[in-house]
C-alpha positions, 0 to 999 in steps of 0.5 A, spaced: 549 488 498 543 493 498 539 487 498 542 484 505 541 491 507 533 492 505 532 484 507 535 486 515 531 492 514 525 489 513 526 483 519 528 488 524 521 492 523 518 485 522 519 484 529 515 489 533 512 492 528 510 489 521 510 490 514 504 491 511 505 492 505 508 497 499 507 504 498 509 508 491 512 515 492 513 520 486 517 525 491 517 522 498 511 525 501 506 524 494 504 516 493 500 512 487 493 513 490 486 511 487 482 517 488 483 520 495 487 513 497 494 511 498 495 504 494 499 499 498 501 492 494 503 487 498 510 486 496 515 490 493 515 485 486 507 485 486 507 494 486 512 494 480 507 489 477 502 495 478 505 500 476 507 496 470 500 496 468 498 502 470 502 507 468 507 505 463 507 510 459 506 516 463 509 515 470 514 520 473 520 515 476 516 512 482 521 510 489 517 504 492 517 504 500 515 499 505 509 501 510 508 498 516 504 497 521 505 503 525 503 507 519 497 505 517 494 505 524 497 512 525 494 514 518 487 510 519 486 514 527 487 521 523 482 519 518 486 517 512 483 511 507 488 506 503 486 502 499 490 496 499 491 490 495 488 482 498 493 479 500 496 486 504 489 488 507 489 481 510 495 483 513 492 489 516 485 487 518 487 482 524 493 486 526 488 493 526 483 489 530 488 487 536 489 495 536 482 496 538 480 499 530 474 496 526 476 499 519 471 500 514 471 495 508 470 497 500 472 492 494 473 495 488 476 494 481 482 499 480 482 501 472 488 502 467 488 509 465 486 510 458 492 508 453 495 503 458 494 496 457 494 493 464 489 488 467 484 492 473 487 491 480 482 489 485 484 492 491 480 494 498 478 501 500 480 500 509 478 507 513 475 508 520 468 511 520 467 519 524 
């Protein structure tokens, strides 16, 4: 049953505002990050592999949460970054661009902590230049 719900959820926002990706939430207000960078994965599945890898051992209990479109730009135009994984920032790239941003782009390789066993994420670093 909350899977239906999630899956009618998800489709409503898909509709006139797309979801780009998920993000990790300790407390519902402060997110997993890289640095100064809110992580978003592109799928629900893929942000448990993460966190899997990344923080196993010393992980408070994580809420995973869709991020749409909407919030991303919202954030970008106030001057947060997000580093978010390929297949996400290639979500969000064209999507930024009709909206009139050019996002400034860094990759770069995301390293388990030290005492996790987790392979290191490539993600991509997307913040607008002041």
């Amino acid at each position: 049953m909350a899977k239906r719900k999630r899956r009618a959820r998800q489709a409503e926002a898909d509709h006139d505002n797309p979801v780009i990706g998920y993000v990790a939430t300790v407390t519902g207000r402060e997110l997993w990050c890289a640095g100064e960078t809110a992580i978003v994965a592109n799928s629900e599945r893929q942000m448990r592999t993460y966190l899997a890898g990344h923080l196993a051992f010393s992980a408070p209990v994580f809420r995973i949460a869709l991020v749409s479109l909407e919030t991303l730009l919202f954030g970008l135009r106030r001057g947060e970054g997000y580093a978010l994984d390929r297949t996400a920032y290639e979500r969000l790239v064209p999507l930024a661009q009709q909206a009139g941003l050019e996002p400034e782009a860094e990759a770069f390789w995301l390293e388990a902590p030290s005492g996790e066993t987790g392979p290191a994420i490539e993600l991509v670093r997307v913040q607008l230049r002041r």
